[in-house]
mmJSON file of the N, C-alpha and C atoms, coordinates in Angstrom:
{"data_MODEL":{"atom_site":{
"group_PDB":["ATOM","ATOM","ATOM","ATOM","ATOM","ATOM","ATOM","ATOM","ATOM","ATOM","ATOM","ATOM","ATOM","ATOM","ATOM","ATOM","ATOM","ATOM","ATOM","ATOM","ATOM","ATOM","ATOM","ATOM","ATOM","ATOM","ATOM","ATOM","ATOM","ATOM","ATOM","ATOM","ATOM","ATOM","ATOM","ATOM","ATOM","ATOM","ATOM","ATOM","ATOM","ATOM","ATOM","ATOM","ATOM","ATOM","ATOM","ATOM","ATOM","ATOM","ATOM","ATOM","ATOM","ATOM","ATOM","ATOM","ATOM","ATOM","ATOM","ATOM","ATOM","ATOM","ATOM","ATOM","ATOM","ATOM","ATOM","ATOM","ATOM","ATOM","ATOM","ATOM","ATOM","ATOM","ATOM","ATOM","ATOM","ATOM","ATOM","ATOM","ATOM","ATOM","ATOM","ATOM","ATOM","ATOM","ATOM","ATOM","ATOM","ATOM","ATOM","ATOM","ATOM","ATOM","ATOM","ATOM","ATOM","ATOM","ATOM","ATOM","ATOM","ATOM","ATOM","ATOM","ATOM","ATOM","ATOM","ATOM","ATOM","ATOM","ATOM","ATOM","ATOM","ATOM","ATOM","ATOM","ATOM","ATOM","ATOM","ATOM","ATOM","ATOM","ATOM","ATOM","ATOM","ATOM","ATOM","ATOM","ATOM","ATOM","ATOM","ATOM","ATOM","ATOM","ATOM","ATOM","ATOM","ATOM","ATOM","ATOM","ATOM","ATOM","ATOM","ATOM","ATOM","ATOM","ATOM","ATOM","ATOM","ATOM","ATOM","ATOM","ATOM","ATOM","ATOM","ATOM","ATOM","ATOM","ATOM","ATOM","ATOM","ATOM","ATOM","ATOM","ATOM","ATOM","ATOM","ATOM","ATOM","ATOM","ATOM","ATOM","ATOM","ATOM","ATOM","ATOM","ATOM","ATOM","ATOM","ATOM","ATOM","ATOM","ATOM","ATOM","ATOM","ATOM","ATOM","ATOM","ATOM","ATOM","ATOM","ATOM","ATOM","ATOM","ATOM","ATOM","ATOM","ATOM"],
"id":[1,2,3,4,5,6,7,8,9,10,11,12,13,14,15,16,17,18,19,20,21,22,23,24,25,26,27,28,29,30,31,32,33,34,35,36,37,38,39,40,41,42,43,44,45,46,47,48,49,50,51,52,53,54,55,56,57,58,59,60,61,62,63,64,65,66,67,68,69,70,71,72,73,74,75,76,77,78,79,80,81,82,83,84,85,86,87,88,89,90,91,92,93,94,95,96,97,98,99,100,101,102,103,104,105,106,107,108,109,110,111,112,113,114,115,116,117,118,119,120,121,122,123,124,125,126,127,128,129,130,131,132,133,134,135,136,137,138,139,140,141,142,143,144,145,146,147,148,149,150,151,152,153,154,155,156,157,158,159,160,161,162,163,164,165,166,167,168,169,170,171,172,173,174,175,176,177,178,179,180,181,182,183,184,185,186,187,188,189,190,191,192,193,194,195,196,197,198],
"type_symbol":["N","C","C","N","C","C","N","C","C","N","C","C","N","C","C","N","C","C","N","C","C","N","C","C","N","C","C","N","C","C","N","C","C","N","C","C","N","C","C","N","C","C","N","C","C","N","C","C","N","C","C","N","C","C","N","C","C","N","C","C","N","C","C","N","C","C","N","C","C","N","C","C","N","C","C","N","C","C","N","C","C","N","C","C","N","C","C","N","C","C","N","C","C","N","C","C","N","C","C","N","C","C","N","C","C","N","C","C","N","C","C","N","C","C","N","C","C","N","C","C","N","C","C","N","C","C","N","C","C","N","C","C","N","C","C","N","C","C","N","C","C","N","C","C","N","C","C","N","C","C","N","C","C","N","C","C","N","C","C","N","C","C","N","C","C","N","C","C","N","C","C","N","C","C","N","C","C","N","C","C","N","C","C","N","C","C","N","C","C","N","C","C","N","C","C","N","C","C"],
"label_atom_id":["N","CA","C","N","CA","C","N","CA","C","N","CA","C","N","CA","C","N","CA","C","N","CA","C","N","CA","C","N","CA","C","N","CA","C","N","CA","C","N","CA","C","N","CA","C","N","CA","C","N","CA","C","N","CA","C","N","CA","C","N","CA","C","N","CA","C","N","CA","C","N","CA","C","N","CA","C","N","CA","C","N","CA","C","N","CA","C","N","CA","C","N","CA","C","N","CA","C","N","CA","C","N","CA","C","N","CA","C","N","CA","C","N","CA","C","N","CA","C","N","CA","C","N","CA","C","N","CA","C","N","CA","C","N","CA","C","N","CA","C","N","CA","C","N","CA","C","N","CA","C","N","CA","C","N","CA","C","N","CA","C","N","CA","C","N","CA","C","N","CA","C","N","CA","C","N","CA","C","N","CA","C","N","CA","C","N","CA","C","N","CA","C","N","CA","C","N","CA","C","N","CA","C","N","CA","C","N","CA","C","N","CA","C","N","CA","C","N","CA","C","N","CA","C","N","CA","C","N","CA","C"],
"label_alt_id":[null,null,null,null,null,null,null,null,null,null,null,null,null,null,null,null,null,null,null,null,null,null,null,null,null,null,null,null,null,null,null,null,null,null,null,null,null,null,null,null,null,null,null,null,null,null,null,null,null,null,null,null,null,null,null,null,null,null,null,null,null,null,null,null,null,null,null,null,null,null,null,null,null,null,null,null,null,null,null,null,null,null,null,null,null,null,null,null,null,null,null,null,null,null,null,null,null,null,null,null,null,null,null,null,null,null,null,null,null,null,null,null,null,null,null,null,null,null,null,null,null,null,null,null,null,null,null,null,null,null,null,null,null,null,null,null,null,null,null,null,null,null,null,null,null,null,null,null,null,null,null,null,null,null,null,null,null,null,null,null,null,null,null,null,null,null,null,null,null,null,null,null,null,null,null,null,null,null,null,null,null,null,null,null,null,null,null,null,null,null,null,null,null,null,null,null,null,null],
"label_comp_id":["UNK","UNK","UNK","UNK","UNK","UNK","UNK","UNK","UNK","UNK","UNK","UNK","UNK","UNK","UNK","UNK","UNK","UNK","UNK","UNK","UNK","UNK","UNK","UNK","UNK","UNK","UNK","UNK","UNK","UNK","UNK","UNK","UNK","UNK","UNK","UNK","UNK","UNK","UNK","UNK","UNK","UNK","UNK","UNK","UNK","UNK","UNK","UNK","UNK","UNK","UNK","UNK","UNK","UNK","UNK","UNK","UNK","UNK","UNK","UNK","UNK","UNK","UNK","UNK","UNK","UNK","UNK","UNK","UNK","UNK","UNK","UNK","UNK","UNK","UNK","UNK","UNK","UNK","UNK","UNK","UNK","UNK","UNK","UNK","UNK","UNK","UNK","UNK","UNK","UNK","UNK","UNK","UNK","UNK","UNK","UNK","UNK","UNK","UNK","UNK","UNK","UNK","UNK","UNK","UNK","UNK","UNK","UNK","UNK","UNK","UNK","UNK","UNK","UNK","UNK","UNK","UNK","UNK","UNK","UNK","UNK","UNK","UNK","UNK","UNK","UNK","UNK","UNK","UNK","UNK","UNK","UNK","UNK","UNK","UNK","UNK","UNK","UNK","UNK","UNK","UNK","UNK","UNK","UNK","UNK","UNK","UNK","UNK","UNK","UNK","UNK","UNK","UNK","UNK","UNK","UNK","UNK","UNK","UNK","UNK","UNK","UNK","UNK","UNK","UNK","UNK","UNK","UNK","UNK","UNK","UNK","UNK","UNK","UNK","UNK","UNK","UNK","UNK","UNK","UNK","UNK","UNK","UNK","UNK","UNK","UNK","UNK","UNK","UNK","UNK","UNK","UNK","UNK","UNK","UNK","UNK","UNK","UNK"],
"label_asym_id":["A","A","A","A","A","A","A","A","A","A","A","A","A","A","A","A","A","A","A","A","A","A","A","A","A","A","A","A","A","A","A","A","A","A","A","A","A","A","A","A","A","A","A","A","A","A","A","A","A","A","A","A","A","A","A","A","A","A","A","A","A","A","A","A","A","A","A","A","A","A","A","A","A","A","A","A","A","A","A","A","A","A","A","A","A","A","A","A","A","A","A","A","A","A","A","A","A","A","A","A","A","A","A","A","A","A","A","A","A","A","A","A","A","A","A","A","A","A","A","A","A","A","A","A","A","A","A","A","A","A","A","A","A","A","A","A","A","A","A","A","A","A","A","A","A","A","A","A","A","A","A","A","A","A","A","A","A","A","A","A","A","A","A","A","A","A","A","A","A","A","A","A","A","A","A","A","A","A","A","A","A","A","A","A","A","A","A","A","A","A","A","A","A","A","A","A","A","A"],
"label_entity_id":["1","1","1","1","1","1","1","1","1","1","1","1","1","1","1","1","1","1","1","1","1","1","1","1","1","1","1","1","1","1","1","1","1","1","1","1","1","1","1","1","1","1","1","1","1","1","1","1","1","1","1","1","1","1","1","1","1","1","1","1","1","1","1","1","1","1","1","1","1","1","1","1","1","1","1","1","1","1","1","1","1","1","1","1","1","1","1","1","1","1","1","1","1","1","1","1","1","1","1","1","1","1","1","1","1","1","1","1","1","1","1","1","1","1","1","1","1","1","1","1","1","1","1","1","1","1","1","1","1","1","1","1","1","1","1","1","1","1","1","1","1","1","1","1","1","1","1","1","1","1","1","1","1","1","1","1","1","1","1","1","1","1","1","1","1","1","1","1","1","1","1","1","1","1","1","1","1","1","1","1","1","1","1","1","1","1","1","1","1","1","1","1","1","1","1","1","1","1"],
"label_seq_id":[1,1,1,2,2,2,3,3,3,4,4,4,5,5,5,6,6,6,7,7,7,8,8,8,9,9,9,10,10,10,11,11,11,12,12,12,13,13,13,14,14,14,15,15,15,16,16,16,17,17,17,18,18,18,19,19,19,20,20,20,21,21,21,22,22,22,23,23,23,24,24,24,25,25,25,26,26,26,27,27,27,28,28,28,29,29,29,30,30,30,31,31,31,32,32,32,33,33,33,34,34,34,35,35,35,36,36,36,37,37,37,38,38,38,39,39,39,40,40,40,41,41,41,42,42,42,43,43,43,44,44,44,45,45,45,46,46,46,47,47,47,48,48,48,49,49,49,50,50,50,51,51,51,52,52,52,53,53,53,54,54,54,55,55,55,56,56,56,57,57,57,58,58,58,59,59,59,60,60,60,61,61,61,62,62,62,63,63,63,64,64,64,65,65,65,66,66,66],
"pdbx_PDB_ins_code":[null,null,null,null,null,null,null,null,null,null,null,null,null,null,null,null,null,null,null,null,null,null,null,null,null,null,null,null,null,null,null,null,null,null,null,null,null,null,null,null,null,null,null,null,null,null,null,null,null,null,null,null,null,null,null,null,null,null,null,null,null,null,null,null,null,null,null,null,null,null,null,null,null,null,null,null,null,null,null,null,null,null,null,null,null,null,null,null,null,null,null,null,null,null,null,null,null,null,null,null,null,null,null,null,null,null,null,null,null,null,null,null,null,null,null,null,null,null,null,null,null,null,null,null,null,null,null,null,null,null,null,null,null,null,null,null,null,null,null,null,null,null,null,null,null,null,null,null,null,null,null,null,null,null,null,null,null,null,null,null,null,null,null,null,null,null,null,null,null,null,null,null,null,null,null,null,null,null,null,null,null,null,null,null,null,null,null,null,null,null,null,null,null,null,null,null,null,null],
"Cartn_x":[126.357,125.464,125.514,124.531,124.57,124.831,125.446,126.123,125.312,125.326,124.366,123.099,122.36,120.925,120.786,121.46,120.86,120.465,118.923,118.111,118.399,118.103,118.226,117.904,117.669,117.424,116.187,114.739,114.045,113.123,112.527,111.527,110.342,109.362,108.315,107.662,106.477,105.379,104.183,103.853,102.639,102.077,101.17,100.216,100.96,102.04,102.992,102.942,103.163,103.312,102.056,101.13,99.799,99.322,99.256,98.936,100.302,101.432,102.166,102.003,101.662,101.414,100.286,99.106,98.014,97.197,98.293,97.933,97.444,96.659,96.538,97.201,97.17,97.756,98.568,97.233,97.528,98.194,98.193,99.098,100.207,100.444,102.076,102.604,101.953,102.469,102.577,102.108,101.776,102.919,103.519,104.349,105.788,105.871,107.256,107.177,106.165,106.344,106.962,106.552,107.234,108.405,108.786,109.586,109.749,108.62,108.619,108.375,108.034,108.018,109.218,109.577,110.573,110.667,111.21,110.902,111.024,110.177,110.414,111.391,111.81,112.992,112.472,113.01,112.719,113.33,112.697,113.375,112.986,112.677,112.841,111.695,110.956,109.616,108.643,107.499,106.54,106.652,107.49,107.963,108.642,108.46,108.897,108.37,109.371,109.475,109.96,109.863,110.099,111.052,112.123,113.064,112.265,112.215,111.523,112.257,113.441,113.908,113.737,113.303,113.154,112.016,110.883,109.649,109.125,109.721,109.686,110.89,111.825,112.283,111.554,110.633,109.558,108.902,108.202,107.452,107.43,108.654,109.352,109.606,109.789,110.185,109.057,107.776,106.082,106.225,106.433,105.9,106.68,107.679,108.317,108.257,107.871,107.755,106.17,104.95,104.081,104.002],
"Cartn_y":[67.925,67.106,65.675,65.097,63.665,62.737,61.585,60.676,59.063,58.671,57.243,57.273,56.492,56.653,56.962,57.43,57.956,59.299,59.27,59.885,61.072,62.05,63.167,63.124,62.854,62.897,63.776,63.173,63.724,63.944,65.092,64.921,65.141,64.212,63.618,64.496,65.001,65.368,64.158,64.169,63.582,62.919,63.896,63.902,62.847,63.378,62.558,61.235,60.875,59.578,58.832,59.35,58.704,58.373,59.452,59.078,58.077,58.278,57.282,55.629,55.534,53.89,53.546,54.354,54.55,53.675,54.236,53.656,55.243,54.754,55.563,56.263,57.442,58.322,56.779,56.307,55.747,54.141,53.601,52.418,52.973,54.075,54.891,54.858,55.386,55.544,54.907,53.485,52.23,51.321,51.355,51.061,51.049,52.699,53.317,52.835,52.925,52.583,50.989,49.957,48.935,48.477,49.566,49.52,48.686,48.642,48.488,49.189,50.786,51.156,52.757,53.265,53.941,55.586,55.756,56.938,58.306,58.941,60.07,61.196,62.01,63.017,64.273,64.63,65.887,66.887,68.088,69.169,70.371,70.641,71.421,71.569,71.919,72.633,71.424,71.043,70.306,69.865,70.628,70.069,68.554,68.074,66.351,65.718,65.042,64.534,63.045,62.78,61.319,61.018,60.504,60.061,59.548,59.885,59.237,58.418,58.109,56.844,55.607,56.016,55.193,54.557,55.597,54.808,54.237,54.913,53.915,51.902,52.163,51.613,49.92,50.605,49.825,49.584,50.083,49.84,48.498,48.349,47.687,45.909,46.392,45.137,44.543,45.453,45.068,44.046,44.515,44.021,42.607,42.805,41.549,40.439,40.271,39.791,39.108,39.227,39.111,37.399],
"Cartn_z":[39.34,38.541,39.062,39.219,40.033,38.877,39.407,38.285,38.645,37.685,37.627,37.588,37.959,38.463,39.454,40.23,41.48,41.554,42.873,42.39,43.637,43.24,44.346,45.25,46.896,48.046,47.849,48.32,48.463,49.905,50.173,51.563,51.694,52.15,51.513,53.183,52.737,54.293,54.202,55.225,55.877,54.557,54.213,53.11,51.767,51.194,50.036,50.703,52.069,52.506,52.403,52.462,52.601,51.648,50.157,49.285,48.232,49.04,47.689,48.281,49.776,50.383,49.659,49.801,49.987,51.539,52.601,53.811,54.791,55.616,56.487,57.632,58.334,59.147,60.44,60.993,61.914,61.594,60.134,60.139,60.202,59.464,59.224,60.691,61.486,63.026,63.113,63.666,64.302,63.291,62.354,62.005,61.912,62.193,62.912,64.362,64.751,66.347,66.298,65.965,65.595,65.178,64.201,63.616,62.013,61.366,60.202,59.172,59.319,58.446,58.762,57.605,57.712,58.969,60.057,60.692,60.394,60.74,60.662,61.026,59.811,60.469,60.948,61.705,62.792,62.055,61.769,61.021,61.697,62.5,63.793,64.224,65.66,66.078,65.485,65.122,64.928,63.24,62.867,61.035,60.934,60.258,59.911,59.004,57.741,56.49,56.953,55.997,55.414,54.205,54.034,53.067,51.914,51.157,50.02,49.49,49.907,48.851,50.021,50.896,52.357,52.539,51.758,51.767,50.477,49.336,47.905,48.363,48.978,49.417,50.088,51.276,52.02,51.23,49.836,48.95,48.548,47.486,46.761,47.911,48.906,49.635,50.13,50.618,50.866,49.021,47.644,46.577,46.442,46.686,46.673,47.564,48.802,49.6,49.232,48.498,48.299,47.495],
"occupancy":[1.0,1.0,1.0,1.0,1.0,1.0,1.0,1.0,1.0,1.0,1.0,1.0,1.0,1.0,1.0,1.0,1.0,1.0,1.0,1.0,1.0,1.0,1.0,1.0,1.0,1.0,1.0,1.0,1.0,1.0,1.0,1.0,1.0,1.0,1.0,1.0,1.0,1.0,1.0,1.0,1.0,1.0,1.0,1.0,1.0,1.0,1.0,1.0,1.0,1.0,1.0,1.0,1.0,1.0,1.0,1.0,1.0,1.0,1.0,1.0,1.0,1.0,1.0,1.0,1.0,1.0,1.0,1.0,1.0,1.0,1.0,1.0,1.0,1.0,1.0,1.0,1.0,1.0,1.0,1.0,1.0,1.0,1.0,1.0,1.0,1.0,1.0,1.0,1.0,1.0,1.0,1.0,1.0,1.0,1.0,1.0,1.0,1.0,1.0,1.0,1.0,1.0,1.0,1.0,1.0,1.0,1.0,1.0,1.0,1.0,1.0,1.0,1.0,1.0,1.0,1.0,1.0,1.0,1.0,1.0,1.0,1.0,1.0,1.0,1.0,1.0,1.0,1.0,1.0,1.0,1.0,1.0,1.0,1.0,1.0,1.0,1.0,1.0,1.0,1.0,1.0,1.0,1.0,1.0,1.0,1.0,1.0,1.0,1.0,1.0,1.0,1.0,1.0,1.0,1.0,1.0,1.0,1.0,1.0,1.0,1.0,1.0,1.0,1.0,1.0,1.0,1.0,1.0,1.0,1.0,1.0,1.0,1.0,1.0,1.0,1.0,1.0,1.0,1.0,1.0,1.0,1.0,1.0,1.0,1.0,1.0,1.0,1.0,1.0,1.0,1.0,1.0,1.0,1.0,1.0,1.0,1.0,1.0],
"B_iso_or_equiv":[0.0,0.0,0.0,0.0,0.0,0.0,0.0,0.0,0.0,0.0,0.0,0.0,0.0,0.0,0.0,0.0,0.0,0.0,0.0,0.0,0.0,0.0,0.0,0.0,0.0,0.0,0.0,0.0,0.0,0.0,0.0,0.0,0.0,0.0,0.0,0.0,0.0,0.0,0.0,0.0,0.0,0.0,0.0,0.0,0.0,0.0,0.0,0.0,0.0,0.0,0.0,0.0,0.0,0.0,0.0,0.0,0.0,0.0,0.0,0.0,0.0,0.0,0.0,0.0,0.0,0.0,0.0,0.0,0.0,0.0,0.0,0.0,0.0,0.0,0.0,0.0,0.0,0.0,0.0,0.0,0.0,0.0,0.0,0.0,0.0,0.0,0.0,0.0,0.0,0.0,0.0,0.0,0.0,0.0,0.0,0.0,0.0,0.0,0.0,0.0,0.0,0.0,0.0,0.0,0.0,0.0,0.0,0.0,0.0,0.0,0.0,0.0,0.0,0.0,0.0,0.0,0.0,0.0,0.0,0.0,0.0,0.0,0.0,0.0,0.0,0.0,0.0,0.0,0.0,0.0,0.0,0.0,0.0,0.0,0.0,0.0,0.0,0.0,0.0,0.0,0.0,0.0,0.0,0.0,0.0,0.0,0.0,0.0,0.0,0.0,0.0,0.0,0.0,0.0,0.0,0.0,0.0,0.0,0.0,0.0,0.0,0.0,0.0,0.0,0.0,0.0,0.0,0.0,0.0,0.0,0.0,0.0,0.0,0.0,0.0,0.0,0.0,0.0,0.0,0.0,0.0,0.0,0.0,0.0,0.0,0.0,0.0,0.0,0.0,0.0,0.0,0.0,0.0,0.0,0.0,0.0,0.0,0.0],
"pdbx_formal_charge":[null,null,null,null,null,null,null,null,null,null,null,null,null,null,null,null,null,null,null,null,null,null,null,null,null,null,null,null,null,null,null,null,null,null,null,null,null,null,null,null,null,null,null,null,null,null,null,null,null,null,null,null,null,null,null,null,null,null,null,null,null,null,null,null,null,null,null,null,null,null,null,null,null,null,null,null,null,null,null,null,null,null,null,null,null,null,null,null,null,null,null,null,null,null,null,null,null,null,null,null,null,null,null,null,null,null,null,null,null,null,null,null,null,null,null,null,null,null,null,null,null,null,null,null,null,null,null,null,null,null,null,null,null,null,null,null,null,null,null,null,null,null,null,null,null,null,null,null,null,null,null,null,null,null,null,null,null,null,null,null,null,null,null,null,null,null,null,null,null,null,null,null,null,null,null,null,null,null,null,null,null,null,null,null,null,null,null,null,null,null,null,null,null,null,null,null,null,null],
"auth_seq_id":[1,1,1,2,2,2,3,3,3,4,4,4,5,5,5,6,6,6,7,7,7,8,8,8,9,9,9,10,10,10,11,11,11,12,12,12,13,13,13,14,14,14,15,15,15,16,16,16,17,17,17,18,18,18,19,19,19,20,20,20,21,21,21,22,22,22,23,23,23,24,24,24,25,25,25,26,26,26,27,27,27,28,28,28,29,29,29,30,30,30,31,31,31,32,32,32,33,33,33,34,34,34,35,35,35,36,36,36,37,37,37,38,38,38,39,39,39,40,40,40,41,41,41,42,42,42,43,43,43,44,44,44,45,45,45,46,46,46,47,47,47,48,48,48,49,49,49,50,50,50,51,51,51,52,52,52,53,53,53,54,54,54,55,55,55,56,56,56,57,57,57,58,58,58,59,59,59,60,60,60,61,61,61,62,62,62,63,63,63,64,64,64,65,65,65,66,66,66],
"auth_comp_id":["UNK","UNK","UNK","UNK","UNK","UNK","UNK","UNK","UNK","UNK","UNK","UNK","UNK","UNK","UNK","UNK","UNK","UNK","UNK","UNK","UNK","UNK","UNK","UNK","UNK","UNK","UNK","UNK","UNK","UNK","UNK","UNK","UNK","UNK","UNK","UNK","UNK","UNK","UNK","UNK","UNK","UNK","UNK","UNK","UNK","UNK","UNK","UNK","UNK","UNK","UNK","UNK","UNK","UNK","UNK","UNK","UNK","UNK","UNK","UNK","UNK","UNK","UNK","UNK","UNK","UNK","UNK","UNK","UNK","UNK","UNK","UNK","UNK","UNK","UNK","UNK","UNK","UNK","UNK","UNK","UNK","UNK","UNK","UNK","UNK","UNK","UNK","UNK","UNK","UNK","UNK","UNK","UNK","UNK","UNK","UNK","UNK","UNK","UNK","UNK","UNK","UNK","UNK","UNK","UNK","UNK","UNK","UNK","UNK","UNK","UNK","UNK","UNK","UNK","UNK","UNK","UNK","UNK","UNK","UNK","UNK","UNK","UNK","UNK","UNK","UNK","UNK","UNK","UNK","UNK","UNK","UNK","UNK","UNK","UNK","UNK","UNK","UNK","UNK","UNK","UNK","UNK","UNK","UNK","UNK","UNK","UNK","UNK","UNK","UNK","UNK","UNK","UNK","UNK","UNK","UNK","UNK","UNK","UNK","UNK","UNK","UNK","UNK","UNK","UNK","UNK","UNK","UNK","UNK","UNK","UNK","UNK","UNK","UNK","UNK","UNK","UNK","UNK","UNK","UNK","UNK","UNK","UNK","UNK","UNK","UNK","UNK","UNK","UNK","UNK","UNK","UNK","UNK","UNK","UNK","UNK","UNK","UNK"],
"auth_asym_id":["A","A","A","A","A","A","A","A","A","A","A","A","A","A","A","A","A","A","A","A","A","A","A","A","A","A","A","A","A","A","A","A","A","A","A","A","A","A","A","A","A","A","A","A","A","A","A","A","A","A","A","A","A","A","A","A","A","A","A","A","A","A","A","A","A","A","A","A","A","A","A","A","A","A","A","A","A","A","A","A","A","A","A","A","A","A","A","A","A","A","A","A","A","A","A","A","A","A","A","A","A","A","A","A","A","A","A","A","A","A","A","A","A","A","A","A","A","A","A","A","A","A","A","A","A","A","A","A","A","A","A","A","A","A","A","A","A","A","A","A","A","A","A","A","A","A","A","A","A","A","A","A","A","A","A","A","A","A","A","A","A","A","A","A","A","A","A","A","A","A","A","A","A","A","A","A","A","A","A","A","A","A","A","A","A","A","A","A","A","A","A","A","A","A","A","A","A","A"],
"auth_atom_id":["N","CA","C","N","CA","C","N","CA","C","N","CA","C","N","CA","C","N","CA","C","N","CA","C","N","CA","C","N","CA","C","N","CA","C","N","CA","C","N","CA","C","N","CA","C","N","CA","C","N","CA","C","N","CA","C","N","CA","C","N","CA","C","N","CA","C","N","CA","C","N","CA","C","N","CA","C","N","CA","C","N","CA","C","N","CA","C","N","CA","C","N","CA","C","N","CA","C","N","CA","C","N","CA","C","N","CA","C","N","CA","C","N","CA","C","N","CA","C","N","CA","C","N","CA","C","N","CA","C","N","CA","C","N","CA","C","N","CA","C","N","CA","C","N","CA","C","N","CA","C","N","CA","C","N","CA","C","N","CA","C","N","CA","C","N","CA","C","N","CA","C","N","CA","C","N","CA","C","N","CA","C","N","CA","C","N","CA","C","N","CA","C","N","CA","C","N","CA","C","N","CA","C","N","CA","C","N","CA","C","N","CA","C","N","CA","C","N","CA","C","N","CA","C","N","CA","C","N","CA","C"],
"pdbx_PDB_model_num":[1,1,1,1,1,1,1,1,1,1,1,1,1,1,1,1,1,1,1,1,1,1,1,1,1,1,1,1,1,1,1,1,1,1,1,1,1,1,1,1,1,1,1,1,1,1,1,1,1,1,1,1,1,1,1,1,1,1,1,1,1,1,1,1,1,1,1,1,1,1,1,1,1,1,1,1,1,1,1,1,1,1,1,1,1,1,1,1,1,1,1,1,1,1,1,1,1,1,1,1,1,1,1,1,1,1,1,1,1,1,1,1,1,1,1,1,1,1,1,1,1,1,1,1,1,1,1,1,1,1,1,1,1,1,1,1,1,1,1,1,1,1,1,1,1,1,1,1,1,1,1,1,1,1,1,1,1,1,1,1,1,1,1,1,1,1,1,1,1,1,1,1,1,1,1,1,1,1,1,1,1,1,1,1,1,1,1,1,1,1,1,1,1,1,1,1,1,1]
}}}
């Protein structure tokens, strides 16, 4: 049973990423490529997620920074 607020490790596809930024396919890329927005994990063969506490994370720091 997890203790505190912390939230379960979650893994986010393509699609979840797009609609929780509400940014597009190619800023998402063009952002990892840079290195500002969070990278993608390799989960074998052409499959690959995204940390969701990684990109709520980037969220939060885009809102504050404003």
């Amino acid at each position: 049973m997890p203790s505190g607020n912390r939230a379960q490790p979650r893994f986010l596809r393509l699609a979840e990423v797009l609609e929780m930024t509400g940014m597009g396919k190619t800023f998402i890329y063009a952002r990892m490529k840079d290195g500002t927005f969070p990278k993608q994990i390799q989960l074998g063969g052409k499959s690959v997620v995204w940390s969701e506490q990684e990109v709520i994370k980037w969220m939060e720091d885009r809102m504050a920074s404003r």
